[in-house]
C-alpha positions as CSV (number, residue, x, y, z in Angstrom):
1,X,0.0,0.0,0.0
2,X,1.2,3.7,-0.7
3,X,2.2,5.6,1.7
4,X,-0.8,8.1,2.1
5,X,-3.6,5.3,0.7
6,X,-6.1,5.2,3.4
7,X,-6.9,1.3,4.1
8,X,-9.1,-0.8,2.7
9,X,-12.8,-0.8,4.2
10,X,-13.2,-4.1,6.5
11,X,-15.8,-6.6,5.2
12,X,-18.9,-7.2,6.7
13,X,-17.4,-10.2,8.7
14,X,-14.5,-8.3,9.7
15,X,-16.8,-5.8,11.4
16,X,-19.1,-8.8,12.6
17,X,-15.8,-10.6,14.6
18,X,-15.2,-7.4,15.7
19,X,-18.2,-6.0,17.1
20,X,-18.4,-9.6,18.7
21,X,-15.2,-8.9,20.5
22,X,-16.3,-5.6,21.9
23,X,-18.9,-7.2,23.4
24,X,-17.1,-10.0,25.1
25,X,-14.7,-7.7,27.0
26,X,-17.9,-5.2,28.1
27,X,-19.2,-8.5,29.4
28,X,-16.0,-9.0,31.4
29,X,-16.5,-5.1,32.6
30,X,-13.7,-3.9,29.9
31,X,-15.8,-0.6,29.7
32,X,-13.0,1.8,29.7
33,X,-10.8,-0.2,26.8
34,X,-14.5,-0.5,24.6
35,X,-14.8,3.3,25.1
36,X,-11.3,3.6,24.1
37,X,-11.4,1.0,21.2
38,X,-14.4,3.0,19.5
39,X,-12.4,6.6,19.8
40,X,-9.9,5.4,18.3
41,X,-12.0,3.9,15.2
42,X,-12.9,7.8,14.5
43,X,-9.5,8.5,14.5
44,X,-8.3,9.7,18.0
45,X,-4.6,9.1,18.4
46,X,-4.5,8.9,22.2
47,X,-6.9,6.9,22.5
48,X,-5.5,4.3,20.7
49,X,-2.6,4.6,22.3
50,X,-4.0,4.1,25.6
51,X,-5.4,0.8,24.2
52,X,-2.3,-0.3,23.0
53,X,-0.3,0.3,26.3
54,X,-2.8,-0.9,28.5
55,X,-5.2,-3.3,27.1
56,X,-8.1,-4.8,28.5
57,X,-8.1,-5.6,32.1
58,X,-7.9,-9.3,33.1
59,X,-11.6,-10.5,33.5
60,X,-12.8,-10.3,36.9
61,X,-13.6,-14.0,38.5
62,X,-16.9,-15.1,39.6
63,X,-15.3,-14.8,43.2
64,X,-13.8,-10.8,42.8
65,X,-17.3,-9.9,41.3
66,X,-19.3,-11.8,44.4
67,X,-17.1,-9.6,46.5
68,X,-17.7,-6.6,44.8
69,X,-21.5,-7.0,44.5
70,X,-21.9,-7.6,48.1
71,X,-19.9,-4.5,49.2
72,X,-22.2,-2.0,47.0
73,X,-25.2,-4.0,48.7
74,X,-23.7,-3.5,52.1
75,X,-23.0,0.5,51.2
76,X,-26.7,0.5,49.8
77,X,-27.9,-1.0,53.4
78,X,-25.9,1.5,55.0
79,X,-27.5,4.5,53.4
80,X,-24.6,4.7,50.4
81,X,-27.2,5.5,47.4
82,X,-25.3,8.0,45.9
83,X,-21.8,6.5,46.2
84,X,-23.0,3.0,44.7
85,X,-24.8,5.1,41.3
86,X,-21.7,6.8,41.2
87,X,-19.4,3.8,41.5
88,X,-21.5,2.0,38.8
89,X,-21.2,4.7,36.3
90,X,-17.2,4.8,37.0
91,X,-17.2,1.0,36.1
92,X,-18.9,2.3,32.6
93,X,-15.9,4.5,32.5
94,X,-16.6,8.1,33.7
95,X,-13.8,9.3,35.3
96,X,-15.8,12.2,37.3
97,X,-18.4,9.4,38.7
98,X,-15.0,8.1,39.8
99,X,-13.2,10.6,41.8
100,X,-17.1,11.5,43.1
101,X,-17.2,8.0,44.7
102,X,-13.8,8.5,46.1
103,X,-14.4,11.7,47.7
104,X,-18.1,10.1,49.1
105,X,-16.1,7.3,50.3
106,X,-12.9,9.9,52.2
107,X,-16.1,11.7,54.1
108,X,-17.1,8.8,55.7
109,X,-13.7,7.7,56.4
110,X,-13.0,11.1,58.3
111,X,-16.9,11.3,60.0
112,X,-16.1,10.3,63.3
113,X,-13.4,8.5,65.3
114,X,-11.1,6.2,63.0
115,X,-11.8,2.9,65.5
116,X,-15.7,3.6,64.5
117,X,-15.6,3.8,61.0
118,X,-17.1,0.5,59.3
119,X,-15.0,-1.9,57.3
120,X,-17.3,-1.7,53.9
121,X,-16.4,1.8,53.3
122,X,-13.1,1.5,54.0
123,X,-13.1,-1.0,50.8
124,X,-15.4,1.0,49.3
125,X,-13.0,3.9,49.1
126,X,-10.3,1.1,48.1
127,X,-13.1,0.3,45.4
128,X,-13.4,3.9,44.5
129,X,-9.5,4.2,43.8
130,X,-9.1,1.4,41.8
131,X,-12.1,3.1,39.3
132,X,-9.8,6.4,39.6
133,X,-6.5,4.9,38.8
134,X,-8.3,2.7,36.1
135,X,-9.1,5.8,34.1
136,X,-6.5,8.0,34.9
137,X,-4.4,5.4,33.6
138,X,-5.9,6.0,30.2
139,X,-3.9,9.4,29.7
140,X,-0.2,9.6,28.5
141,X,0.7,12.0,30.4
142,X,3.1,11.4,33.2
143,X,0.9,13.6,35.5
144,X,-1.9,10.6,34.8
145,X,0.6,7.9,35.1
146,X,1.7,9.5,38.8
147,X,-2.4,10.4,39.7
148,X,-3.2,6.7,39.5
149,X,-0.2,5.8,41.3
150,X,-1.3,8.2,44.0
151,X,-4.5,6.7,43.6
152,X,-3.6,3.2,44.4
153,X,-1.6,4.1,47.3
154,X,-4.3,6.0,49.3
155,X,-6.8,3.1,49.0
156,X,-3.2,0.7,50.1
157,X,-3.2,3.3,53.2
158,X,-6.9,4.4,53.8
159,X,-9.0,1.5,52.3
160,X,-9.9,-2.0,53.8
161,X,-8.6,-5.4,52.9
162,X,-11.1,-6.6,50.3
163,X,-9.3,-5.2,47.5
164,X,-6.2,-5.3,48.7
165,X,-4.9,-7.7,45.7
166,X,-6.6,-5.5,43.3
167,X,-4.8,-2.7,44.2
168,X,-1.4,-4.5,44.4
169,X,-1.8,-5.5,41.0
170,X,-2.7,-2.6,39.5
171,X,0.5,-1.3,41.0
172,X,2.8,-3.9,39.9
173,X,1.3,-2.8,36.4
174,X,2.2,1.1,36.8
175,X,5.8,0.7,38.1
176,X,6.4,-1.9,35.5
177,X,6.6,1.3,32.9
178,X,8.9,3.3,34.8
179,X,8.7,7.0,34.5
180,X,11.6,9.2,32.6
181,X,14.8,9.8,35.0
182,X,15.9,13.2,36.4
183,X,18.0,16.0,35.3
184,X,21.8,14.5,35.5
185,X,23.3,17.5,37.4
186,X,20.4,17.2,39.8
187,X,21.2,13.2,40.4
188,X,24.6,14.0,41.2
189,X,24.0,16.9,43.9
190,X,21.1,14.2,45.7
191,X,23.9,11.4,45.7
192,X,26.7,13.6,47.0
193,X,24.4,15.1,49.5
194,X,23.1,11.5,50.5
195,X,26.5,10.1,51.2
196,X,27.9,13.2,53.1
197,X,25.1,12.4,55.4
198,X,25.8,8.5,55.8
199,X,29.2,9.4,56.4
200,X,29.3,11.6,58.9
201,X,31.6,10.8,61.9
202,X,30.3,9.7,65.2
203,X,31.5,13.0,66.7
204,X,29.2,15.0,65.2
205,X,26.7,12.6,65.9
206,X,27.5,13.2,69.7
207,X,26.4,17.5,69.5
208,X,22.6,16.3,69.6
209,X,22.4,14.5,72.5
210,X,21.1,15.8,75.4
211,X,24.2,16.6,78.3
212,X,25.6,13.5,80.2
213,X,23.3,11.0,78.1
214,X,26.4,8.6,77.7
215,X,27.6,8.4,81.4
216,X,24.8,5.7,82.4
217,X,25.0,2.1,82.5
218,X,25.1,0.9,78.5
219,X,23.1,-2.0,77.6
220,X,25.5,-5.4,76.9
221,X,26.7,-5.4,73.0
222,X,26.8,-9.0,71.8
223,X,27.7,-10.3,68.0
224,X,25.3,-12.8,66.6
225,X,24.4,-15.1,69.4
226,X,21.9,-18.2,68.7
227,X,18.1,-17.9,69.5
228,X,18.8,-20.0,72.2
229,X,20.9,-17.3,73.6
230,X,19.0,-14.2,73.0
231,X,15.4,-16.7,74.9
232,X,17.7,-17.4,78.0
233,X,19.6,-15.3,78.9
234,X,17.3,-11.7,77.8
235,X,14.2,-12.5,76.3
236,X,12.8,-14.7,79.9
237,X,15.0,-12.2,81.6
238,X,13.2,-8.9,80.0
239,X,16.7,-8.0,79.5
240,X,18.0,-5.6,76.6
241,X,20.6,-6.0,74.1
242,X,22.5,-4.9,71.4
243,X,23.0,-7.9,68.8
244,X,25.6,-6.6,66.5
245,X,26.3,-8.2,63.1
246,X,23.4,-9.9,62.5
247,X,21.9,-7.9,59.4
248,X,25.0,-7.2,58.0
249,X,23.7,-9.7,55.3
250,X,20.8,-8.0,54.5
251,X,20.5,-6.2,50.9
252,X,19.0,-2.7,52.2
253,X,22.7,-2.3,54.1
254,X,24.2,-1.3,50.5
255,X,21.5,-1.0,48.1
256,X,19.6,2.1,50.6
257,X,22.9,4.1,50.5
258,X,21.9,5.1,47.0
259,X,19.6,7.2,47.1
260,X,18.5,7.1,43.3
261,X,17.9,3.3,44.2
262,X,15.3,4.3,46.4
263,X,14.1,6.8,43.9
264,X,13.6,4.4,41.4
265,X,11.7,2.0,43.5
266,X,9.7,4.1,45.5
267,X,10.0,7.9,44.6
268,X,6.4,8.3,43.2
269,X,4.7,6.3,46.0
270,X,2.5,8.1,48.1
271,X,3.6,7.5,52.0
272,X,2.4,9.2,55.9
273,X,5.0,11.4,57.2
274,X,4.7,13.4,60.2
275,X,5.8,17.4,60.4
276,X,6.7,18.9,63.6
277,X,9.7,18.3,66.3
278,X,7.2,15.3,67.7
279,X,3.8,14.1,67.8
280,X,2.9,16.1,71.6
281,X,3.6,19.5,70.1
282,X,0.9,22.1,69.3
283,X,2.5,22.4,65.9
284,X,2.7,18.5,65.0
285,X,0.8,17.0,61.7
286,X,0.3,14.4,59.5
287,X,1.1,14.7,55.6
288,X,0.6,12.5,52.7
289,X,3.7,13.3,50.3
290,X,5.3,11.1,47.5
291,X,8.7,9.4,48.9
292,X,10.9,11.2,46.3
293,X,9.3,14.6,48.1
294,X,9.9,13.5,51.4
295,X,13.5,13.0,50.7
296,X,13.4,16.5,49.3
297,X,12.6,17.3,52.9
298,X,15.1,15.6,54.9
299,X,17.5,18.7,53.3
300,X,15.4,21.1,54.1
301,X,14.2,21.3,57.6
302,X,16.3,24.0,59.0
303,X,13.9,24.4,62.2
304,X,12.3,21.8,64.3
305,X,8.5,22.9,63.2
306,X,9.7,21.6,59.4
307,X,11.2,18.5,60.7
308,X,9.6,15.5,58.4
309,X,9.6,11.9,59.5
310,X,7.9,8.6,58.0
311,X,7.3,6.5,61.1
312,X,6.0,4.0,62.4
313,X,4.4,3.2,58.9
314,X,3.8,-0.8,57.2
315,X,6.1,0.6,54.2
316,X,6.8,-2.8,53.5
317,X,3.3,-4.0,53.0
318,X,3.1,-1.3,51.0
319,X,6.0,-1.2,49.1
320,X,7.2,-5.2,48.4
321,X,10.0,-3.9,46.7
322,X,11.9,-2.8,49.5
323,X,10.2,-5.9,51.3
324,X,13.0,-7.6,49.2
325,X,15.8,-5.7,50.6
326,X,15.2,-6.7,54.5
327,X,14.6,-10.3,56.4
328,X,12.8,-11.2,59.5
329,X,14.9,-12.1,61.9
330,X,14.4,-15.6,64.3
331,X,14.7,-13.4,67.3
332,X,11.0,-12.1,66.6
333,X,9.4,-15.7,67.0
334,X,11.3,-16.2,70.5
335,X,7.8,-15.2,72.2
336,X,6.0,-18.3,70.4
337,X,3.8,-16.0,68.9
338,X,3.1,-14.5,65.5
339,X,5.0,-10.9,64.4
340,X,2.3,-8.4,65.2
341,X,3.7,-5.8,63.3
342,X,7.1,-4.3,60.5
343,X,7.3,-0.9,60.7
344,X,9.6,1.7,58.8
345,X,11.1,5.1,60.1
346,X,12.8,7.2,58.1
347,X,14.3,10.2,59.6
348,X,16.6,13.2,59.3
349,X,19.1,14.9,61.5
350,X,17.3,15.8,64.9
351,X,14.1,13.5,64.7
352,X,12.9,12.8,68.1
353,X,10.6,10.4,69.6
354,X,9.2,11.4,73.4
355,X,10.0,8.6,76.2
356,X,7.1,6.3,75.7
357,X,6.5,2.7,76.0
358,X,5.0,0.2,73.5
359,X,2.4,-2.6,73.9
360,X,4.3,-5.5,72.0
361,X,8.6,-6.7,72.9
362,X,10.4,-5.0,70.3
363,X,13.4,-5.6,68.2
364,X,14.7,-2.5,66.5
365,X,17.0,-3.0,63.3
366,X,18.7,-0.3,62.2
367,X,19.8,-0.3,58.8
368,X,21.7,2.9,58.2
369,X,22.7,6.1,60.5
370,X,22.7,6.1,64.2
371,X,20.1,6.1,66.7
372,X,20.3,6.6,70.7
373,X,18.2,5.0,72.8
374,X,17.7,5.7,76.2
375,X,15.7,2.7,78.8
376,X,14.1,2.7,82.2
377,X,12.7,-0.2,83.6
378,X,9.2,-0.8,83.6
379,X,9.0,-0.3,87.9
380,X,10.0,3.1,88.2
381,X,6.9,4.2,85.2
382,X,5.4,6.4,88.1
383,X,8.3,8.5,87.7
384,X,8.5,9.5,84.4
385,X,4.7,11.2,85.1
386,X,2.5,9.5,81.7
387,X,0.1,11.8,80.2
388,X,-3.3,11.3,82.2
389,X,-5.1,11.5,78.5
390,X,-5.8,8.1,76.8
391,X,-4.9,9.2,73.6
392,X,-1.4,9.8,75.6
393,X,-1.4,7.5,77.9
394,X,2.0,5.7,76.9
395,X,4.1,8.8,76.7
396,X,6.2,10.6,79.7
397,X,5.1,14.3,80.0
398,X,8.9,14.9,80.7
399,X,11.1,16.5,77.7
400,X,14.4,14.5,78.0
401,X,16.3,17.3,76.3
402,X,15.3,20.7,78.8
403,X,14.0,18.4,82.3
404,X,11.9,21.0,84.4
405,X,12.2,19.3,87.9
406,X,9.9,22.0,89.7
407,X,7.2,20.6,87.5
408,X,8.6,16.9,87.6
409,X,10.5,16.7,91.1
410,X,10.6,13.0,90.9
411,X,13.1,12.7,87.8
412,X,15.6,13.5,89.8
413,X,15.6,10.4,91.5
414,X,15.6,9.2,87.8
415,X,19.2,8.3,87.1
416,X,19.9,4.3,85.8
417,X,19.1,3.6,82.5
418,X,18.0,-0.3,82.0
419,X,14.7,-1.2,80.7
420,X,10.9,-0.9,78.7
421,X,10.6,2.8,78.5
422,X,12.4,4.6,75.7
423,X,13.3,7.8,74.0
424,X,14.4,7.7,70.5
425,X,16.7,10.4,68.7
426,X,18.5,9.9,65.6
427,X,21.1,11.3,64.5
428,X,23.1,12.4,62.1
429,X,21.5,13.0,58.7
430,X,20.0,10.2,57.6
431,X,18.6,7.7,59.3
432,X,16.5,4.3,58.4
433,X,15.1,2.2,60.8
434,X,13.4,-1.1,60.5
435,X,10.7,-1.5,63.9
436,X,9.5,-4.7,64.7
437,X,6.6,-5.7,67.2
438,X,6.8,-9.2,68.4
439,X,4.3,-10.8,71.2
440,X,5.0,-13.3,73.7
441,X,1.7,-14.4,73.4
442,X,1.2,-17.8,71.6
């Protein structure tokens, strides 16, 4: 055929296989592809672009669309007309329906306490963001490409675990067509900025802490001892130690000193961060900001008001490809009981965490950076004067760093180090901390 020769007109069966076609994926709920399809038979460029790159989804099993019926039934029972029209027009593929649903869906997440909110609309809003990210996905632009990532993540954060595996796939999908890089120069400052903060010398490290915090009992240092060891002689003895060497092994060690690593594999994911010099002051707040910005931050927060932290968060559920890059460790089954929780911090120069105590045995792995740690033992709780609030309940009303003793007398009495309660600073630069909860309970 020539060059400008439009093509030959398809025969009647041609159009009949077709139009057949078109019909079998609306019947799998293909509705955004059909739409798609048909624009691009008049000619639209995009359109058939977006067909080409993303194809029709995988058809929905009998099971995935029993879950999803019974969820808008449950929303209908509860009073959740408006959100179930709008989620059925998002499956026909209007993207405004879509992001109405979601925002239905975020008001009843935030209309009360977060312990009363139901399960279903917690997967509805999951429900919701997979519609959104669906037909964002459609555009070419990178802005759509990020919005459904975005997308996916809040329902990964906010929703329920219904859809859990449908979101999960969907993101395997996005990152799988990786985004264009950065500007080179720009690359270049980040990693030379990144390393300067890894290396700094534990001297420097030393200028945050507050006066005399190394003249204390230290807690016994011990390099890779069995599981045996660590049940008998600490965990039955609620004892604490340091257990050095024992992660050396584990990828995140070298690959998380480059920063353009972690760029790559989680730079446009949405994550929780929190703002402020820790979470009892006036000024403290929660954020939702893509990793790559966060790391952004870590350079910038000259004063502690603008001091950004990711903590305490299930990154790793999250994100499995930095699941990859760490290991359980056998010293988190020693209770006989399952690991309640794996949580992430990430934190610059001067992040502090108030004396507090947690409700599980912990073992704190910390991959790059320092962190000091200071213990008391659980008898002497009184002392360190806990918030009276609930909310507050398992942190000390006593700042560590400026200790007014005509307002809290009894801490100076408070002088030997050893056991459950614990303040956390860390220092220098950069700082990445795997958290994990174990229970004794089996």
């Amino acid at each position: 055929m020539a060059g400008g020769e439009p093509p030959a007109p398809a025969t009647e069966a041609e159009e009949g296989r077709r139009a057949a076609l078109l019909r079998e994926i609306t019947e799998e709920g293909g509705f955004a592809f059909v739409a798609s399809a048909e624009k691009a038979a008049c000619g639209d460029l995009r359109a058939a672009e977006a067909v080409a790159g993303d194809g029709p989804p995988a058809p929905a099993t009998e099971a995935e669309e029993g879950r999803r019926a019974a969820l808008l039934r449950e929303i209908t029972e509860e009073g959740g007309f408006a959100f179930v029209a709008s989620a059925e027009k998002a499956a026909c593929g209007d993207l405004r329906a879509a992001e109405a649903a979601r925002e239905m869906a975020w008001e009843q997440l935030h209309s009360g306490p977060w312990s009363e909110v139901g399960a279903a609309w917690r997967d509805a809003y999951a429900l919701a963001c997979l519609h959104v990210a669906r037909l964002r996905r459609l555009g070419a632009a990178a802005a759509d490409r990020r919005a459904a990532l975005r997308a996916l993540d809040m329902g990964l954060i906010m929703g329920g675990n219904l859809l859990r595996a449908d979101l999960e796939a969907a993101i395997a999908r996005i990152v799988a067509d990786p985004g264009g890089g950065g500007d080179a120069e720009a690359v270049d400052e980040e990693t030379r900025r990144w390393r300067e903060g890894l290396e700094r010398n534990r001297d420097d490290a030393l200028n945050i802490l507050p006066a005399k915090s190394l003249s204390c009992k230290k807690v016994e240092r011990r390099s890779c001892i069995s599981l045996e060891e660590f049940i008998c002689d600490y965990f039955l003895r609620e004892s604490p130690v340091i257990i050095s060497g024992s992660i050396d092994h584990w990828p995140a060690r070298t690959k998380w000193k480059d920063i353009q690593y972690l760029k790559k594999i989680a730079g446009d994911r949405t994550v929780p961060v929190e703002v402020g010099k820790n979470y009892v002051c006036s000024e403290w707040k929660q954020e939702l900001i893509t990793f790559s910005q966060f790391l952004e931050r870590m350079w910038s927060a000259g004063c502690p008001s603008n001091l950004t932290y990711l903590a305490q968060h299930p990154l790793f559920e999250q994100i499995k490809e930095l699941h990859e890059d760490i290991m359980v460790p056998d010293y988190c089954y020693a209770g006989g009981g399952e690991l309640q929780s794996l949580n992430a911090w990430f934190g610059p120069h001067g992040t502090v965490t108030p004396l507090h105590h947690d409700p599980h045995h912990n073992i704190l792995a910390q991959v790059l950076g320092r962190k000091y740690i200071r213990l008391y033992p659980a008898s002497i709780s009184e002392d360190l004067y806990p918030h009276t609030e609930t909310m507050l309940s398992n942190t000390s009303q006593v700042d560590l760093d400026n200790v007014d003793l005509k307002e809290f007398p009894r801490m100076y009495i408070v002088t030997s180090p050893v056991m459950t309660k614990h303040v956390v600073a860390t220092i220098p630069n950069v700082t990445m901390t795997m958290y994990l909860l174990v229970t004794s309970d089996a």
